[in-house]
C-alpha positions in Angstrom: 97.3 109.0 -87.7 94.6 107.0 -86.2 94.9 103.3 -86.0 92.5 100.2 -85.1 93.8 97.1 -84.0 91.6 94.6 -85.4 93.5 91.2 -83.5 92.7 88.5 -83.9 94.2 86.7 -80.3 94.5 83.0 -81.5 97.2 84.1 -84.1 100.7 83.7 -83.5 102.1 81.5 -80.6 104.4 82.3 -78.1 104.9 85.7 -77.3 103.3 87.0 -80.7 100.7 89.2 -78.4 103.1 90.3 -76.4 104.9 92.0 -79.6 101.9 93.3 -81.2 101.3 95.5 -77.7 105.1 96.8 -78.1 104.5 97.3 -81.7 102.0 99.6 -81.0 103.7 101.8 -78.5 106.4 101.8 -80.8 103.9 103.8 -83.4 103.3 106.7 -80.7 106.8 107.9 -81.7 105.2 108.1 -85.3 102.5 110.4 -83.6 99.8 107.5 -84.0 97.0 106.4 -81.6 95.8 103.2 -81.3 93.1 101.2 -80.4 92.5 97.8 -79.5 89.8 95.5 -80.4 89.8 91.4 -80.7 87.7 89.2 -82.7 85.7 86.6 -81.1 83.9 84.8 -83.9 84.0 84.3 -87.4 82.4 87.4 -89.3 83.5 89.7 -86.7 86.6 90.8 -88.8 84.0 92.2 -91.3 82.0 94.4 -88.5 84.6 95.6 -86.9 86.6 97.1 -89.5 83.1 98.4 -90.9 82.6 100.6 -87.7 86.5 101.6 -87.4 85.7 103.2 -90.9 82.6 104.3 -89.4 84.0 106.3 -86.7 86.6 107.9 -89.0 90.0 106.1 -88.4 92.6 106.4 -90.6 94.0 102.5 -91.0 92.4 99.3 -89.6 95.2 97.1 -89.3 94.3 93.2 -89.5 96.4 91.0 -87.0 96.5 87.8 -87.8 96.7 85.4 -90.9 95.1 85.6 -94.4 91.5 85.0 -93.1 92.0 87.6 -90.7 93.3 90.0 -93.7 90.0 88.6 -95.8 87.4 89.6 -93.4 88.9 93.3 -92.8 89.1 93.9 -96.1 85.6 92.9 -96.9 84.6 95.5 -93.9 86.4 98.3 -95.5 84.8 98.2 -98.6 83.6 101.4 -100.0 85.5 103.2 -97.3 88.3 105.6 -96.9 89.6 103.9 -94.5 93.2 101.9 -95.4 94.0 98.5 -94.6 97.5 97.5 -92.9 98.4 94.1 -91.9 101.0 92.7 -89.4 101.0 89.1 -90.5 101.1 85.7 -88.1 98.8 83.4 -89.9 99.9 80.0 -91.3 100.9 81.1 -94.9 100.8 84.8 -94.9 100.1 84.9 -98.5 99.4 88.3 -99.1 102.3 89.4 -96.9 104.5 87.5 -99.1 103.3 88.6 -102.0 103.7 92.5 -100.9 106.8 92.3 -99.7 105.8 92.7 -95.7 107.8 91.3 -93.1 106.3 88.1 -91.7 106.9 87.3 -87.9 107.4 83.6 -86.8 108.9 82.3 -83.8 112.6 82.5 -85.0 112.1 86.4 -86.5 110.3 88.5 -83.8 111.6 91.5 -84.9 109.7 91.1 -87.5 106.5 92.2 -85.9 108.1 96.1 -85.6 109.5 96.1 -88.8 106.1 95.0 -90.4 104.9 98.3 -88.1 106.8 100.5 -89.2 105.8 99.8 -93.0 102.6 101.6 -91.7 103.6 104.9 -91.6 107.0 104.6 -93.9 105.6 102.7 -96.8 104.0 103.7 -100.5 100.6 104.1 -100.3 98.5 102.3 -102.6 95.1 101.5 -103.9 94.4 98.4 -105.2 91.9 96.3 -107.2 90.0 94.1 -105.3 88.4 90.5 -106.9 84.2 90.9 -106.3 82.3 87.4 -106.1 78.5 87.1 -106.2 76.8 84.3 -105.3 74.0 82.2 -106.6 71.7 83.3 -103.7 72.6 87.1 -103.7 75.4 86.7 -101.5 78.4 88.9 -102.4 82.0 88.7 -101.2 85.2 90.4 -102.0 88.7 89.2 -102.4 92.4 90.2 -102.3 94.3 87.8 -103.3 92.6 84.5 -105.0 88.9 82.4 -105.5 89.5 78.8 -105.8 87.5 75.9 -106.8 87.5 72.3 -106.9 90.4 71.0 -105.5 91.2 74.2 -103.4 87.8 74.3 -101.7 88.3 70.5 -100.8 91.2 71.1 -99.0 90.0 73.6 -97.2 87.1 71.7 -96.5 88.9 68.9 -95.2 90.8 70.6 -92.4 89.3 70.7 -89.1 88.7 73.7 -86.8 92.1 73.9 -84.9 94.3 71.8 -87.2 96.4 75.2 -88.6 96.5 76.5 -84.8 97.9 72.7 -83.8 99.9 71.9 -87.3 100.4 75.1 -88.6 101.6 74.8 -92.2 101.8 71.1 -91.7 97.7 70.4 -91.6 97.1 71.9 -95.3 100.2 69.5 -96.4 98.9 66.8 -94.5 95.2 67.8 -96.1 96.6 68.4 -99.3 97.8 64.9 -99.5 94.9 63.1 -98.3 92.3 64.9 -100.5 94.6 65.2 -104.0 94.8 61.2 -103.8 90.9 61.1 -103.9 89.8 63.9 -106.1 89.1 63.0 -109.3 88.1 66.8 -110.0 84.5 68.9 -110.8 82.2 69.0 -113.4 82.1 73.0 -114.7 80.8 75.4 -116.5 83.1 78.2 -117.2 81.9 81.1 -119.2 83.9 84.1 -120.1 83.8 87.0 -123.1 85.9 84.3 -124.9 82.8 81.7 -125.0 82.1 78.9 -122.6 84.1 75.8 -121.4 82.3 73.1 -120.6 84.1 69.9 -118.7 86.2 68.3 -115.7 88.0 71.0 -113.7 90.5 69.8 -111.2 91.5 73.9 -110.6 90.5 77.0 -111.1 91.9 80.1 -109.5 90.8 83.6 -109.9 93.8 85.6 -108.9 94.6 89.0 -107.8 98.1 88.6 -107.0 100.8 86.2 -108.0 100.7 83.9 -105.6 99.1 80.9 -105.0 99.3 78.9 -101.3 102.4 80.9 -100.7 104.6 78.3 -102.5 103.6 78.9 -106.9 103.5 81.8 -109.2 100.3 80.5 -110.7 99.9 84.5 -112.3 103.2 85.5 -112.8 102.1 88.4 -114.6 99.3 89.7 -112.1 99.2 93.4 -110.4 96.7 94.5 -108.0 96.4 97.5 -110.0 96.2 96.8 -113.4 92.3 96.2 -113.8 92.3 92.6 -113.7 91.7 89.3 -112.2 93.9 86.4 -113.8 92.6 83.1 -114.4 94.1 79.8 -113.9 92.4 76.5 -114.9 93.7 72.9 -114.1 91.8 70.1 -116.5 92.3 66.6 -116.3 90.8 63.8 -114.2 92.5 62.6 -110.8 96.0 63.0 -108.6 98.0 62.5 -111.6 96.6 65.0 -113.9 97.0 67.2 -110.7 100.4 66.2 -110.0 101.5 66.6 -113.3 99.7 70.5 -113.0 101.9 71.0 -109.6 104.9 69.8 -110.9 104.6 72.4 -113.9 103.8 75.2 -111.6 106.7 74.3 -109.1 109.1 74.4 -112.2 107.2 77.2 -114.5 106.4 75.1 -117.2 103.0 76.2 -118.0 100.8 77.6 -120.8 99.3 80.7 -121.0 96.6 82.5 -123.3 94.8 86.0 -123.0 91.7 87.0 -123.9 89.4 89.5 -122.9 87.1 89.3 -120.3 84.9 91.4 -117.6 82.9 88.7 -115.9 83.8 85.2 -115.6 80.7 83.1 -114.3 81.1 79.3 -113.4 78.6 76.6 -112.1 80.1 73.9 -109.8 80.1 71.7 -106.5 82.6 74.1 -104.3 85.1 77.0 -104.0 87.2 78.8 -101.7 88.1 82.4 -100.8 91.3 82.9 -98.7 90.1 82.2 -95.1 86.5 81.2 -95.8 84.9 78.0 -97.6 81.6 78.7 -99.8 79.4 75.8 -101.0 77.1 77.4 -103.7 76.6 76.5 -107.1 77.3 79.0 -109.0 79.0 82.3 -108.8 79.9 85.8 -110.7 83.3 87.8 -110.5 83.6 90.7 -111.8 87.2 93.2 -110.2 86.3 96.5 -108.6 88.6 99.0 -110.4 91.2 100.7 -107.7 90.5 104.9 -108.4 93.4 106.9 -110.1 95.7 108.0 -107.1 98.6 106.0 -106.3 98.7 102.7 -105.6 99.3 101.8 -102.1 102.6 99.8 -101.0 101.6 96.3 -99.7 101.3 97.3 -96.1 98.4 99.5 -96.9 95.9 99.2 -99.5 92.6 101.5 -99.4 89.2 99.5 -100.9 88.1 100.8 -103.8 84.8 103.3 -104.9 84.7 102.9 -108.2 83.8 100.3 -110.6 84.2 99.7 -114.2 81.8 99.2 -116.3 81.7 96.6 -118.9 81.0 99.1 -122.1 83.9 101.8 -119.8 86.8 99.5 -120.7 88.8 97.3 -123.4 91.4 95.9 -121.1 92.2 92.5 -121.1 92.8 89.9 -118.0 95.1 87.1 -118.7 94.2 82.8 -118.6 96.7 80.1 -117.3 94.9 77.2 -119.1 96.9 73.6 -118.1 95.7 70.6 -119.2 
C-alpha cells in the first residue's frame, strides 16, 4: 500500500513529530511505503492531496487537526484515492466521531494505534456535505456547515490562539462572542417551504457531532444519503444558552421532512477549519457509491451524485426554538 503524508508541522506539540516519523516506519511491517510532504500555507492541504491522487497513491493520510482533515478531503474529491487521518488538532472532531484514537500529550501511543487503523480497519465510503457559493465557489465537507454564531466564533479567534490555548481559545472565544450575538437575519429554504427570520444556529451536519462536546444529530450516518439540519432561533445569549443547555442534556425537538437542497441567505458561516463570508449558499450531499462503507480511519470521496428526481430519501431537521 502506498501512503502520502500530508503533515501538517505546527500540529501537535511536544514530541508529536517525532511519533508521526516512528509511526510510519512502523507501517513498513504492514508492507507500506511512505512519503512525506508538509503543508506551508493555507490551501495547500487541498493541492497536495490532489496530486497524491494524481500520481496514483493508495491513501493520503491528513496529519493534523480538523482543518487539516477539511483541506485533504476537499483534494481527494472525485478520486480513488482514500483518506486516513492521525489526529493532533484542537478538537479532533471527526476522530471522535469515528472512533480513531486521538494523540495528546498524556496518550502518545495513541499516534501508532491511530496507524495501525490504516491498514487493519473497515473500509468505507462515505457521503460528503457539498456547499456552493454565491460567487461560484464550491466547497465540500465531512463533518458540519455552520452559520451565525459558529462562523463568529471562528471569526473571533486569532491566527495562533488554538496553537497557544489549544481548546481553551474557542472557550474563551465562545464566551466573549455568545454574550454579544444577538443572532442573524436568514432565509432558509428547503423542499418543506421557506423560513424566514432570526437564526442564532444553523448546522448542516454529516456526522453527529458538533464541537466535539454535543450530539446535535444524534441520528446522522455518513452513509445514509443525507445531511441533517439543526437550527437555533431566538434572539441573544439567553435564547442560545437555553439552546446549549438542551443539547448538553438532550432535550431537544426534532422534525423530518424531505429535502435535497437546502439554500440560505445570511451574514456568515463556517466549514470545519475554514471561515466563508458570502451571502448565500447551496448544499446539496454527494451520494457515497454502493461498496462498503469505509471504517473512520479511511473514507474514499465519492463519484457519484444523486439526482434530485433519482431519490425519495429523506434528511432529518433539529428545529429549537
Amino acid at each position: 500500500m502506498n501512503l502520502c503524508f500530508i503533515v501538517n508541522p505546527a500540529a501537535g506539540s511536544g514530541g508529536f513529530q517525532k511519533l508521526v516519523l516512528e509511526a510510519a516506519e512502523h507501517l513498513k511491517q504492514f508492507d507500506c511505503t511512505v512519503e512525506r510532504v508538509e503543508t506551508c500555507a493555507k490551501g495547500d492541504g487541498i493541492h497536495l492531496a490532489r496530486r497524491a491522487a494524481a500520481e496514483g497513491f493508495d491513501v493520503a493520510v491528513a496529519v493534523g487537526g480538523d482543518g487539516t482533515i477539511n483541506e485533504v478531503c476537499n483534494g481527494l474529491v472525485g478520486t480513488e484515492t482514500a483518506l486516513a487521518v492521525l489526529p493532533a488538532g484542537t478538537a479532533n472532531v471527526y476522530a471522535a466521531d469515528v472512533g480513531i484514537p486521538i494523540w495528546w500529550p498524556l496518550n502518545p501511543g495513541a499516534v501508532l494505534n491511530a496507524a495501525e487503523v490504516i491498514v487493519t480497519g473497515q473500509h468505507r465510503r462515505i457521503d460528503l456535505g457539498r456547499l456552493r457559493l454565491a460567487d461560484g465557489t464550491e466547497r465540500y465537507f465531512l463533518m458540519w456547515c455552520g452559520i451565525g454564531l459558529d462562523a463568529a466564533i471562528s471569526e473571533a479567534i486569532k491566527p495562533g490562539d488554538t496553537r497557544r490555548l489549544g481548546m481553551g481559545a474557542w472557550i474563551l472565544s465562545g464566551l466573549l462572542v455568545t454574550f454579544d450575538f444577538m443572532g442573524t437575519r436568514a432565509t432558509i429554504r428547503t423542499d418543506a417551504g421557506l423560513v424566514k427570520g432570526r437564526v442564532l444556529l444553523a448546522v448542516v451536519s454529516n456526522g453527529q457531532l458538533y464541537g466535539r462536546v454535543w450530539r446535535m444529530s444524534p441520528e446522522a450516518k455518513m452513509d445514509d444519503g443525507l445531511l441533517d439540519v439543526g437550527i437555533m432561533t431566538g434572539h441573544g445569549w439567553p435564547s442560545t444558552i437555553k439552546h446549549l443547555a438542551g443539547l448538553t442534556f438532550g432535550i431537544a425537538a426534532s422534525c423530518n421532512f424531505p429535502i435535497l437542497i437546502l439554500s440560505m441567505y445570511w451574514k456568515g458561516l463556517t466549514t470545519r477549519g475554514a471561515v466563508w463570508g458570502a451571502l448565500s449558499a447551496w448544499f446539496r450531499r454527494r451520494r457515497s457509491s454502493s461498496s462498503p462503507r469505509r471504517c473512520g480511519s479511511r473514507c474514499s470521496a465519492t463519484r457519484r451524485r444523486c439526482s434530485r428526481t433519482s431519490s425519495r430519501r429523506s434528511s432529518r431537521c433539529r428545529w429549537l426554538s
